[in-house]
N, C-alpha and C positions, 0 to 999 in steps of 0.2 A: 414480580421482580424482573426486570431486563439483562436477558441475556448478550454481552457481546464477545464476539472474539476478533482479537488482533492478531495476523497472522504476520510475525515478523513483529510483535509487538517492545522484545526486552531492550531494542536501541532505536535511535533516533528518534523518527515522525510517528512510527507506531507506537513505541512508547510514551511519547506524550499524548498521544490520541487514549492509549491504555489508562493514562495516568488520568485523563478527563473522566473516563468514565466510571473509575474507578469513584474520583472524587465527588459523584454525583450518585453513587450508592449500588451502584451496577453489580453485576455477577458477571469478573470480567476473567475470559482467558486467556493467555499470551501465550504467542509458540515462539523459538528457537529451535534451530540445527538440532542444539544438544538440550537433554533434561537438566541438566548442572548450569545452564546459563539461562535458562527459560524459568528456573524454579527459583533462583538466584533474582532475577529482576521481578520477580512476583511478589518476594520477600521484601523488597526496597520499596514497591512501589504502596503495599499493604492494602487493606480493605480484603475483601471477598475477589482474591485474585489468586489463581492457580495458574504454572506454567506447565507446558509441554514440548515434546519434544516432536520437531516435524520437518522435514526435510523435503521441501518443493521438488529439490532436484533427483529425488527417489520418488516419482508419484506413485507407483506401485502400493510404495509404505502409505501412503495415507490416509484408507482406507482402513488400516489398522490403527494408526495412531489414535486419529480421532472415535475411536468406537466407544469410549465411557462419554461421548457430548452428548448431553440432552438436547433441549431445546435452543431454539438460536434465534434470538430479535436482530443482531446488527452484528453484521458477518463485515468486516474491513481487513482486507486483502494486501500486504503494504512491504512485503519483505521484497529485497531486491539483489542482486550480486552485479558487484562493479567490475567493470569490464572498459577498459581501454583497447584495441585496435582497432587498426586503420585494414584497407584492405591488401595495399603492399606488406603486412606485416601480423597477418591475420593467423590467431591462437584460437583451432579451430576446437579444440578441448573444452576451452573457457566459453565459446561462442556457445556451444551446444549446451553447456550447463546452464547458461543466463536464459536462452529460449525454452531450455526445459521449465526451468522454475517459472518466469513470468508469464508464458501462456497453457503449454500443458501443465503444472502444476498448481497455477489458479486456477483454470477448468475443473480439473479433478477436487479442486477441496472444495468448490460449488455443488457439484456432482455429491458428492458423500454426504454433503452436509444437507443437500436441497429438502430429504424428506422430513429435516427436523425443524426447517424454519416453521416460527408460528404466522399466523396469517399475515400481520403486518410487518415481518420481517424484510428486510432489505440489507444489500450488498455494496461496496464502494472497491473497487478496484484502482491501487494506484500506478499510473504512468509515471511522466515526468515531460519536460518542457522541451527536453532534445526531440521528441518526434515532430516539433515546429523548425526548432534553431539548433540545428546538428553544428559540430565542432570536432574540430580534430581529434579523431581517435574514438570518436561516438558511434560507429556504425552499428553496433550491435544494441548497443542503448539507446539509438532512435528509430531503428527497425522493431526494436523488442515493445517499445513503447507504444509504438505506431500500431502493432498487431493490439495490445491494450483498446484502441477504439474499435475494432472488430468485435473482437471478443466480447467488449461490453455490450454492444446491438444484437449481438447473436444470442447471447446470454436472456437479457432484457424480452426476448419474444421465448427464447425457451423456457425461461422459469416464468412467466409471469401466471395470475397478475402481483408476482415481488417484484421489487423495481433494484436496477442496478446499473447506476452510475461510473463515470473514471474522474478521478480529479490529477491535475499535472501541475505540480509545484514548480517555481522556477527555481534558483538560487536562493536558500534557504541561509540568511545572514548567519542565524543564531546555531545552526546545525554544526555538528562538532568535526565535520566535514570543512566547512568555512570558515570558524568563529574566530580563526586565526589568520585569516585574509581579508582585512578591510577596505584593499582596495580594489576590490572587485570590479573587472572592468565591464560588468553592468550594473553596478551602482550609477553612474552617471547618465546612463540609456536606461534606468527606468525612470517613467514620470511621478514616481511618490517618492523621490527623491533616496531611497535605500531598498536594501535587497528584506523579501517579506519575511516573517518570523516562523517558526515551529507552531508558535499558540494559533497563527492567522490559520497557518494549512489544517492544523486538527479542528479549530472552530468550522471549517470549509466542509471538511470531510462529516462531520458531524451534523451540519445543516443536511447535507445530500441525503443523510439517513433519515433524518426525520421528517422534511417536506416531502409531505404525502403525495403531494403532484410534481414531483422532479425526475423522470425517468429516463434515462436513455441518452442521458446528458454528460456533455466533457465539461469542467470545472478549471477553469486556469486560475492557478494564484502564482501571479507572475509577478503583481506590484506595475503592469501595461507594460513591460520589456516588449513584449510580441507586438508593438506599434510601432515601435522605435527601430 
């Protein structure tokens, strides 16, 4: 049986990536901050799903948290903390929590986790589309991102031969972040005519896991904004 964990699984992208694998018979994990919101969307999402509790921006803790994981097929990396400033205006508090969670706290649950993958185990780490097309107030969410392609190459020669990919979502229409904003002013700058879906990014994130020969690679689901 297939092991995966969704770190940052109980909301958004993670959670429907949870929700796939769920639905396809998995033995899946989800983490959140807290054990009451982790165990809470485990319950909703049903199947052979446990949540936990893990906090990126404590790496310290994570080396405890995860200590009852056994074995790990498909380790996908997805949790994120939003972060607005600019550098006139810059909340250096916030800053250091977003770069604790998405590079040392990715590192570190690679690290914990690395001796339990089984052999054809593999990793997805997500970015996002600002490390291409930054925007006002993005600076930490395009630099945090941007260090995301580092990380993955460096990663990709230190665990191998497991492979581990980045995928960078653009403007996610159906995201509960968006789904309230339909006129998105890159809906018109992309050439498929609308902003892509939650199912597109988790179908996306899900291919990286399973092609055997995809390694070392950035994944844009952008719907071609980034041409425009």
């Amino acid at each position: 049986m297939t092991t995966s964990i969704v770190v940052g699984g109980s909301g958004g992208l993670g959670r429907v990536l949870a929700q796939r694998f769920a639905d396809r018979g998995d033995t899946v994990i989800i983490t959140s901050r807290t054990s009451a919101r982790a165990e809470s969307a485990a319950a909703e999402i049903a199947g052979t799903v446990r949540g936990l509790a893990l906090d990126l921006s404590r790496p310290q803790t994570i080396d405890g948290a995860l200590a009852d994981v056994g074995e790990v097929d498909n380790l996908v990396i997805s949790a994120v903390a939003e972060l607005f400033t600019t550098v006139a205006d810059f909340d250096i508090t916030k800053a250091v929590d977003l770069v604790t969670i998405k590079l040392v706290g990715y590192t570190e649950t690679v690290r914990v986790l690395r001796d339990r993958f089984t052999p054809g185990a593999s990793v997805v780490l997500f970015g996002g589309l600002a490390k291409e097309r930054p925007y006002p107030g993005s600076t930490m969410v395009s630099a945090s991102n941007a260090g995301i392609t580092g990380l993955m190459k460096t990663l990709a020669v230190e665990i191998a031969p497991h492979r581990v990919n980045a995928i960078h979502p653009g403007v996610v229409g159906d995201h509960p972040r968006w789904r309230d904003a339909p006129d998105h002013p890159h809906v018109s700058r992309t050439p498929i005519g609308r902003l892509v879906t939650m199912a597109e990014v988790a179908d996306a994130a899900d291919f990286l896991l399973r092609n055997t020969g995809v390694n070392a690679q950035e994944l844009f689901v952008d719907g071609g904004v980034r041409i425009t």
